[in-house]
N, C-alpha and C positions, 0 to 999 in steps of 0.2 A: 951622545946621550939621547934617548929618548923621551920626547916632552910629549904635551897636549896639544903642540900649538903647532905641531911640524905632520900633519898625517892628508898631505895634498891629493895622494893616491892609493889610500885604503880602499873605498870601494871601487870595484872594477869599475873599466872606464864602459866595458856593455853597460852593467847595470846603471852608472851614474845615465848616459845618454840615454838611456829606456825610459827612466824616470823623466826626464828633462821633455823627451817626444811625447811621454802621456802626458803631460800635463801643460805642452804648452810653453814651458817655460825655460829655452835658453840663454835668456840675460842672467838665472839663478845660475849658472855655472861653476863661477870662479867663486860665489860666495859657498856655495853646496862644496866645491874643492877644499877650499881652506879654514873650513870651520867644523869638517867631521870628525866624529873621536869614535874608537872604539871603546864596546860597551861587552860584557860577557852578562846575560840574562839569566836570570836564577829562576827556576822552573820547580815548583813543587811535586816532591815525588810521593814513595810511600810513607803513610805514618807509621811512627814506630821508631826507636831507636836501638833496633837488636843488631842491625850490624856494625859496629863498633869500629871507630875512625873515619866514618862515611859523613860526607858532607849534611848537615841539618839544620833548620833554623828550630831555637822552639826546644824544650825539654831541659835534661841535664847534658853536661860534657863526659866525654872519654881524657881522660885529664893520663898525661905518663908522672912518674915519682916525683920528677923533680919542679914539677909547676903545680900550685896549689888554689884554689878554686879565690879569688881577689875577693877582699872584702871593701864596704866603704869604708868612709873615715868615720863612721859612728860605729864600725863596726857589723855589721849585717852582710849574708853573701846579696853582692851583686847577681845580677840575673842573666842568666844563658843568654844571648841574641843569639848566634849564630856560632857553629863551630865549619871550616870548609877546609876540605882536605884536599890539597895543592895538586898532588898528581892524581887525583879523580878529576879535578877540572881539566890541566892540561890535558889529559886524555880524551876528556868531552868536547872541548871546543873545538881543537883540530883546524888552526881556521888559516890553512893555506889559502887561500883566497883572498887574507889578508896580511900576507905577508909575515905570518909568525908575527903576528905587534902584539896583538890580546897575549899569547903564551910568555913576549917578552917582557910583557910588565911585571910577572908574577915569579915565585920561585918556584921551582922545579919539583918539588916535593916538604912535604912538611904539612903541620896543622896552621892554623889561625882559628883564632878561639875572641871572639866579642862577647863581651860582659859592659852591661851598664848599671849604674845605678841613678840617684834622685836627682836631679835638675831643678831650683827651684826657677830659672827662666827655660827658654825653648835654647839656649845658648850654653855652651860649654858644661854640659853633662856629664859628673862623672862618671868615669867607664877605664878599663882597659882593654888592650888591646895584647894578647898572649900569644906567640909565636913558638914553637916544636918543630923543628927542624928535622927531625929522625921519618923514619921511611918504615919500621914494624909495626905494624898496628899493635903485635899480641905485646907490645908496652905498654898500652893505653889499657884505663881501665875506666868502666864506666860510675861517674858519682851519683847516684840519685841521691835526690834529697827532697824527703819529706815537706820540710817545711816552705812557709812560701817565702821566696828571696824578692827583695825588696821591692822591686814593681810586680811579682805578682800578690804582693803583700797588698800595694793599693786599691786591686780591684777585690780581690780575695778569689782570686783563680789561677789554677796551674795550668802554664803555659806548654801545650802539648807540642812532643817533637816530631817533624817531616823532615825526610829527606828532602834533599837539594840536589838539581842537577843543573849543567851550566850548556850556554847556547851563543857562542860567537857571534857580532852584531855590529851595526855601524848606526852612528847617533846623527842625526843633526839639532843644532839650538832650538830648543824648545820656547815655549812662552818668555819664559824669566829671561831667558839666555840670547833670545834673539836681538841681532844688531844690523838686521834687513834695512831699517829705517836712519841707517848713516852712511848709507850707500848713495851713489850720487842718482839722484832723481829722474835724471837725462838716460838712464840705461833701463830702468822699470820701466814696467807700462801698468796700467791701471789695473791688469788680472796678477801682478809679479806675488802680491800680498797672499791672496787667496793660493798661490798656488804653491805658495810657499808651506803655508797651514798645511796644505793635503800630502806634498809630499815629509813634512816634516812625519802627522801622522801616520801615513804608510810606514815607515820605517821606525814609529815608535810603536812595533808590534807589541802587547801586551794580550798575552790568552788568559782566559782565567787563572790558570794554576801559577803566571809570574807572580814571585814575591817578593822579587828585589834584584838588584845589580850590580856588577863592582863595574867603575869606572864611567865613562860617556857623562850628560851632563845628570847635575842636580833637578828634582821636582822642588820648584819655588816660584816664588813673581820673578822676583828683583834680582836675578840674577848675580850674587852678591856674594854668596858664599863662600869661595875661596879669602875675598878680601878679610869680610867676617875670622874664618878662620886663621888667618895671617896677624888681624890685627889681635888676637888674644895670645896667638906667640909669640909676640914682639911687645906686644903694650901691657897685655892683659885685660884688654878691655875693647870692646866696640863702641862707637859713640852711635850708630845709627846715622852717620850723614859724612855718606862715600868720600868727601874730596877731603874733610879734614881728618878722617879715619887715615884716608891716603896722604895725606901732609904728616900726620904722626910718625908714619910708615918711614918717610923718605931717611930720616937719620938713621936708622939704620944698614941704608942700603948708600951710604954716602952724597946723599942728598941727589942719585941719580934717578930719574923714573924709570929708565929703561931696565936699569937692575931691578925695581921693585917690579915694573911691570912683566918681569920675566920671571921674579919668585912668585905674582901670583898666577902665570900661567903655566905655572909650572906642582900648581897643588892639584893632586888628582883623588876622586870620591873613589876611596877604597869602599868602601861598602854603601848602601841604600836600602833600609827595606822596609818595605810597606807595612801597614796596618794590612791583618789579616783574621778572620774573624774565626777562622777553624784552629789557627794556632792563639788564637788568641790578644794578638797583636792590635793594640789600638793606642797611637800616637797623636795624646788629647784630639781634636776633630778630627779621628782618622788621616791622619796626615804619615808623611816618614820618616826612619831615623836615618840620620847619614853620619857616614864616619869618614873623616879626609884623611891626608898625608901627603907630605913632602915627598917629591919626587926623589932627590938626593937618599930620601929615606929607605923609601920602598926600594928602592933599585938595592941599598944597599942590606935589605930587608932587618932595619931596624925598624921595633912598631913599638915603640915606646913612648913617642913624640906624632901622637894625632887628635883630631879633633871631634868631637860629637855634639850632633844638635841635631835638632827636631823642627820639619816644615808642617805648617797646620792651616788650613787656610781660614 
């Protein structure tokens, strides 16, 4: 099975050593090997939503007969995030390079359709997560809808839609995620820090027009999020204070840590997407939404069972 925590040789071993000789820094090796993930980059395209089934954040959905637009629990439609059309991506990514890992997360064809609604914390946001498995587009039909759906109801703006295109990518731990600093002391050297930051950024390319990402890590501090989302599927609840959130954790996984610490490297950021100010997108201080998933899940492309919340700094 494919996890997060297994991808020692996703980027080529040129590029890993190219990076390693510009910057100096071969003691990063082994941590730059075992801590990369792949990441697929969502790249804003044209606005507009006339071509029907195509990847977009932003606007109405192309919805087929038998799925109907989610409402919340009060009733109101939830709001378009993102609708992305499974064989448009594998098509786009293409990422021999990587070993087919990005194409084998995903299915092969079909929609995936995000809809959120109100959150009164930044944690567990209602939303669904809608799945279309069919391959004709001319089934799909597009819903426009007048009125405003619940978060664009907050600001009192219609959330305009862009295409989406997708761009094969390899991640390392970011700020939140970094764990540079439990490595043993004796193998850094006093530039290992600095050089770690530049090549982390090189490889977290962002052009203007990215607006989001499935997979690679979360934008956050605390690095935290999988737990986060593990402890509201098991407890229903996060306490905010990691080791007794992870002590809650342990009954259910028989009081082993290895099994938990395996279910939670084993939850992967199905989606990520930015505050964007042309579609509209603004995630209280401009922060992002993210949506996770059980690896068990996804592979077995059930999306019934995931998580949403919102990082703001």
């Amino acid at each position: 099975m494919t996890t997060y925590s297994n991808y020692p040789n996703l980027l080529p071993d040129a590029e890993l050593k190219k990076l390693l000789d510009k910057y100096e820094a071969p003691e990063l090796e082994h941590y730059l090997r075992n801590h990369q993930r792949p990441v697929v980059k969502l790249i804003r395209g044209e606005k507009g939503h006339e071509r029907i089934g195509h990847s977009r954040f932003g606007g109405s959905p192309d919805l087929p007969e038998q799925l109907t637009w989610p409402q919340t629990r009060d009733g109101h439609k939830m709001t378009l995030i993102a609708q992305l059309n499974l064989a448009q991506l594998q098509a786009e990514i293409q990422d021999e390079a990587y070993q087919g890992v990005h194409s084998s997360l995903l299915p092969k064809q079909g929609i995936l359709y995000f809809f959120a609604g109100e959150g009164e914390t930044a944690q567990n946001i209602e939303h669904q997560v809608l799945y279309w498995n069919g391959d004709d587009v001319s089934q799909l039909r597009y819903q426009e809808e007048e009125d405003f759906t619940i978060l664009e109801e907050e600001d009192q703006i219609k959330f305009e839609a862009y295409e989406v295109h997708a761009h094969a990518d390899v991640e390392f731990p970011n700020y939140g995620y970094s764990t540079l600093y439990l490595l043993d002391q004796d193998t850094l050297t006093e530039e290992s820090d600095e050089s770690y930051m530049l090549i982390s950024e090189e490889m977290d390319w962002k052009p203007d027009n990215r607006i989001g990402q499935l997979f690679g890590y979360a934008e956050g501090q605390h690095g935290d999020d999988e737990l986060i989302a593990t402890s509201y599927w098991y407890n229903g609840k996060y306490l905010y204070k990691s080791e007794e959130d992870r002590k809650r954790l342990l009954p259910h996984f028989g009081g082993d840590e290895a099994r938990l610490q395996q279910e939670l490297d084993d939850v992967f950021m199905l989606l990520e997407v930015d505050s964007d100010q042309q579609i509209g997108f603004v995630w209280w201080d401009a922060g992002y939404m993210h949506f996770f998933i059980r690896k068990e899940d996804l592979l077995a492309g059930r999306f019934d069972r995931t998580f949403c919340s919102i990082y703001s700094s």
